[in-house]
N, C-alpha and C positions, 0 to 999 in steps of 0.2 A: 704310697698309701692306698691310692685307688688300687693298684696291682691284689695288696693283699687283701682289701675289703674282697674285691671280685673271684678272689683264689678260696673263701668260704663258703662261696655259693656253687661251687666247682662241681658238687656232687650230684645238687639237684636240677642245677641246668650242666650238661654236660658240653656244651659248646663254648663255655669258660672256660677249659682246661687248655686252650692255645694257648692265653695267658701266660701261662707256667713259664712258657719259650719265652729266652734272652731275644730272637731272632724277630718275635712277631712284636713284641715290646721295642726293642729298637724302633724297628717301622712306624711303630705308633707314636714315642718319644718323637722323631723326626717329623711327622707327620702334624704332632700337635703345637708342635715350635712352629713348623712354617704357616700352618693357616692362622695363629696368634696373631702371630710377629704382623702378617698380610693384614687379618683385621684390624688391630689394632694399632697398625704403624700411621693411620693418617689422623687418629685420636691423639695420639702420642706428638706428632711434627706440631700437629697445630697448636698444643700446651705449652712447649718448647718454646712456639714462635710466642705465645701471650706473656711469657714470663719471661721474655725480650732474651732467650739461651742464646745469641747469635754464636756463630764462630770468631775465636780469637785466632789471628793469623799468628804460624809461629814466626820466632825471629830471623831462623835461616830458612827462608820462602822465598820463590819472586815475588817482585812485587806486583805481576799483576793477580794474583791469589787473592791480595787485601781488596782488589776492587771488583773484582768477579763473588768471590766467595763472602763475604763480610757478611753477609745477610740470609747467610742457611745458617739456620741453628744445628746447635752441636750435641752432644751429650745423648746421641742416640742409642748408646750403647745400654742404657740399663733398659731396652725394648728385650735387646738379647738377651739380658741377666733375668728381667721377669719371666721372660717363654721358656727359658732355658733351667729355672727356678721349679717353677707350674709342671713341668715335660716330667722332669725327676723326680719331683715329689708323688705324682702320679702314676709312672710308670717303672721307675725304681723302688728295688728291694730294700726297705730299710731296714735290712739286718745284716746288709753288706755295709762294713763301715769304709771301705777305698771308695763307695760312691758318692760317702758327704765330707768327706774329706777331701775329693774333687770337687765337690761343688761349695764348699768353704774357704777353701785357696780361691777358687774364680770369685770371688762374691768378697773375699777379703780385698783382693788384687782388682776388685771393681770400685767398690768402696776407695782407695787410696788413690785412683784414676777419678772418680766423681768430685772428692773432694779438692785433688789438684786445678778440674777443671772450674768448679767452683768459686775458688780461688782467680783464677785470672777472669772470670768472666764479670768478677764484681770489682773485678781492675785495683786488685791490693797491692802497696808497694813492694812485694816481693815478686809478683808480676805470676803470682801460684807458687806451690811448694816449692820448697828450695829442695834441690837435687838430690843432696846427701840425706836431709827428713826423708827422702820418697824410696828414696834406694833403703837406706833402715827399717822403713814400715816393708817392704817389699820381703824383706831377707827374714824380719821378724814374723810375717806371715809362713813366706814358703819354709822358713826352718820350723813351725811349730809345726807345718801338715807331715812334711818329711819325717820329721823327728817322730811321729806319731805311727808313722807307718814302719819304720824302722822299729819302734818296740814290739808291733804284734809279732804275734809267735812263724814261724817259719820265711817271715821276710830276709830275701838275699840281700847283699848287698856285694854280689858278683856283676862285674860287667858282660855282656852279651853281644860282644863284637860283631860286627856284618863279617861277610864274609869268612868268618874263621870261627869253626863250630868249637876247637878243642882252646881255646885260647880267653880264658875267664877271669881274669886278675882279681880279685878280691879287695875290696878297699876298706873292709871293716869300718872305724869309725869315722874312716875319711871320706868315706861316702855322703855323709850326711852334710858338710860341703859340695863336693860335688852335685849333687841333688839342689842345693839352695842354686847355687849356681845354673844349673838348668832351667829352673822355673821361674827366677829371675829374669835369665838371662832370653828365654824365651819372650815376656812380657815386655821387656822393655825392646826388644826386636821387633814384634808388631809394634807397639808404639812407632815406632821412629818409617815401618811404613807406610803408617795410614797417613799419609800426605797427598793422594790424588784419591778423585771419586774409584770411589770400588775397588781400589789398587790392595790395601789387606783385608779384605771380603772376601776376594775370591780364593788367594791363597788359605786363606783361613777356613774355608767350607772345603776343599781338596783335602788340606793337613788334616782338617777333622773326620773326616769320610773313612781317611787312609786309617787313622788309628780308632777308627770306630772296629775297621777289621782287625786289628794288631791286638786291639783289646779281645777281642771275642776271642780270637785265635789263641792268646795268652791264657783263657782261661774256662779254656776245652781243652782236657785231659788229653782225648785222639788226635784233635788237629794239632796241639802243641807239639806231641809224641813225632806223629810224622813230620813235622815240618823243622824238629828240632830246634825249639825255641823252648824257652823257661815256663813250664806251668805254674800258673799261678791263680791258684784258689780265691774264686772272688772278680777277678779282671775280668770276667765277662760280663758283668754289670754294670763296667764302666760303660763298653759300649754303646749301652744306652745314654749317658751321657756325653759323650761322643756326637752319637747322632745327632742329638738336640741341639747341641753344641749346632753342626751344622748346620740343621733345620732350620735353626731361628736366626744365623748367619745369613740363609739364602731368601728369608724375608723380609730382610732389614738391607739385604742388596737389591731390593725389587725396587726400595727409598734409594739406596745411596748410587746409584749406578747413574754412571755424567748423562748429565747434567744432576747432580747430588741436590734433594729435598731435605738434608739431614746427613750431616757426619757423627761417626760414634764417640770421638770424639774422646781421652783418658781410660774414662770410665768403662768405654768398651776396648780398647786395643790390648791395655793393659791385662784386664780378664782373660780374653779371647788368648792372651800368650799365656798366660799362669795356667788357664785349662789345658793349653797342649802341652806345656811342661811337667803340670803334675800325673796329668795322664801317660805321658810318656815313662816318668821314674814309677808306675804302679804297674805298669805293662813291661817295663825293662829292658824297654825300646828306646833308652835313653839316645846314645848314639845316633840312633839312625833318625831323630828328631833331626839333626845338622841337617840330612839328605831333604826329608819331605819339606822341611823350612825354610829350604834351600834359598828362596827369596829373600825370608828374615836374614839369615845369614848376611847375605849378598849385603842388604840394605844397610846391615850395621858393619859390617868391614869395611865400607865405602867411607861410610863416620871416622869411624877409627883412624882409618890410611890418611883421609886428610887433614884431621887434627894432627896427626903426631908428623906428616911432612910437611905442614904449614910452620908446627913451630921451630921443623928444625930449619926448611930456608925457605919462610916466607914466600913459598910458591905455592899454586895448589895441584891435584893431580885432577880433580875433577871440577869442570865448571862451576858445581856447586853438588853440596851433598846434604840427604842421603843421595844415593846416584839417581832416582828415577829424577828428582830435581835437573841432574846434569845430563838425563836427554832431552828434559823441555828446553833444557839452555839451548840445544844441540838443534831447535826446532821439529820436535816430535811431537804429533797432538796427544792429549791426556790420555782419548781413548786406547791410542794407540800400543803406547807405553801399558797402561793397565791389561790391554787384551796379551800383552806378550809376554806380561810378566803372569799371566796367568797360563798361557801356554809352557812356561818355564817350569811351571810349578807342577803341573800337569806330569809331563818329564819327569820331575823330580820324585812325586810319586811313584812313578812307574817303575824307576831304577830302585827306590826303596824296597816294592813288592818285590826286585828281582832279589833283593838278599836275602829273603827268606827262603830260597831256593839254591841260589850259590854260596855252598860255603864246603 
């Protein structure tokens, strides 16, 4: 909104017209998430701690998490969804609709994470949302933003393989599955790894960074052209939310980073996955979300393997899961584990930028 108030004065001050640029607008979106998020995050802790928000230890945790952590309050996350709310509405085009349709999927996928968290913090006997209600609200949000973007006019619904430029399968209206699945599937991936200080902060301000440039690139006619990626009208707008995305990630890790002042706690983890998921199906960098997430991934196969080989013989494959859990078993300090799995993620981006290159 600020973008276009400032884009009618263009003519009589002419030092407006940078404005115009997706490029200087990202910077600014990013720039105005992180000095938010910085000011206002110690306004924010302290309301958290008045309104007694503590943290609820989950049920597969060590136990010494309950007596370290019990008394950081949680629900940090809608710091992020307000700076990240403010950033867009300010510096985003509101005549691009992939950009509120990004930010209505995170902000729906916030909303369903607030309320879960909500729920156990006021210690109801369902102990918060029961699994199946949250995964239904999840799929009912990400299929109405999918389904939406699959009706505008020129939307693909080809996939865009790494490494294999000629190679596009077409999923028609099985796509719109696969898509729910995405940003689902993304969401509740952070979820499951914000379980140490700053451990999905960091990953989550890389993944964002990385598809801040996927989006631009997506929807710049020449870079798409030369880099042989799907143009797509519009997806440079996301990157502005992208950015912010980031921005207000790396100021809300300036709180959460160990010794943690505030965990994000549903309400953020949840978001923060739905934003890279629907950002990803709008840019059509579906796929290569696996690669940059690489951690999320990690985090939830490690769930998977050992629920499904525990039930089949009562043994487990990992001390305890998700896995970062099973290097604290292993005697790894928090930091430790968090700085590596942010070096992992690091990587991970790097080998993503590389497939826009090899194929």
């Amino acid at each position: 909104m600020l973008y276009k108030l400032l884009f009618y004065f263009q003519d009589s001050l002419g030092g407006l017209n940078v404005f115009r640029y997706i490029t200087f607008r990202t910077v600014l979106a990013m720039l105005t998430t992180l000095a938010v998020s910085l000011l206002m995050g110690p306004w924010v802790i302290e309301k958290l701690r008045e309104l007694n928000i503590g943290d609820v230890t989950r049920k597969h945790t060590p136990q010494e998490h309950s007596k370290v952590k019990k008394a950081t309050p949680t629900m940090g996350g809608v710091l992020i969804l307000l700076c990240l709310t403010l950033a867009v509405v300010a510096w985003g085009n509101p005549e691009t609709h992939q950009v509120w349709v990004a930010l209505l999927v995170t902000l729906g996928f916030g909303a369903i994470g607030f309320v879960d968290d909500y729920m156990k913090i006021k210690k109801k006997p369902s102990g918060g949302m029961r699994g199946k209600v949250k995964l239904l609200l999840m799929i009912l949000v990400a299929g109405a933003g999918c389904a939406f973007l699959m009706a505008q006019p020129g939307f693909s619904t080809k996939l865009y393989l790494p490494f294999l430029k000629n190679v596009q399968p077409d999923l028609g209206l099985w796509y719109l599955p696969f898509a729910i699945f995405v940003v689902v599937g993304a969401g509740n991936a952070v979820n499951l790894t914000d379980g140490l200080d700053g451990l999905a902060s960091g990953p989550a301000i890389i993944s964002s960074l990385t598809y801040t440039f996927f989006c631009y690139a997506a929807g710049h006619s020449v870079i798409a052209e030369y880099l042989q990626i799907a143009y797509i009208p519009g997806a440079g707008e996301v990157a502005i939310f992208c950015a912010a995305l980031a921005g207000g990630t790396l100021g809300f890790l300036w709180f959460n980073t160990y010794p943690a002042q505030v965990f994000m706690g549903d309400v953020g983890s949840l978001a923060i996955g739905g934003a890279l998921g629907i950002a990803a199906i709008i840019c059509k960098f579906e796929i290569v979300l696996g690669v940059v997430g690489g951690v999320f991934v990690m985090e939830t196969l490690s769930v998977i393997i050992q629920v499904l080989y525990y039930k089949r013989t009562k043994r487990r494959i990992f001390l305890m899961a998700p896995i970062h859990h099973h290097f604290e078993k292993k005697g790894w300090e928090e930091p430790k584990i968090t700085v590596r799995f942010w070096i992992i993620s690091i990587i991970l981006a790097l080998i993503a930028f590389a497939t826009l290159k090899v194929r």
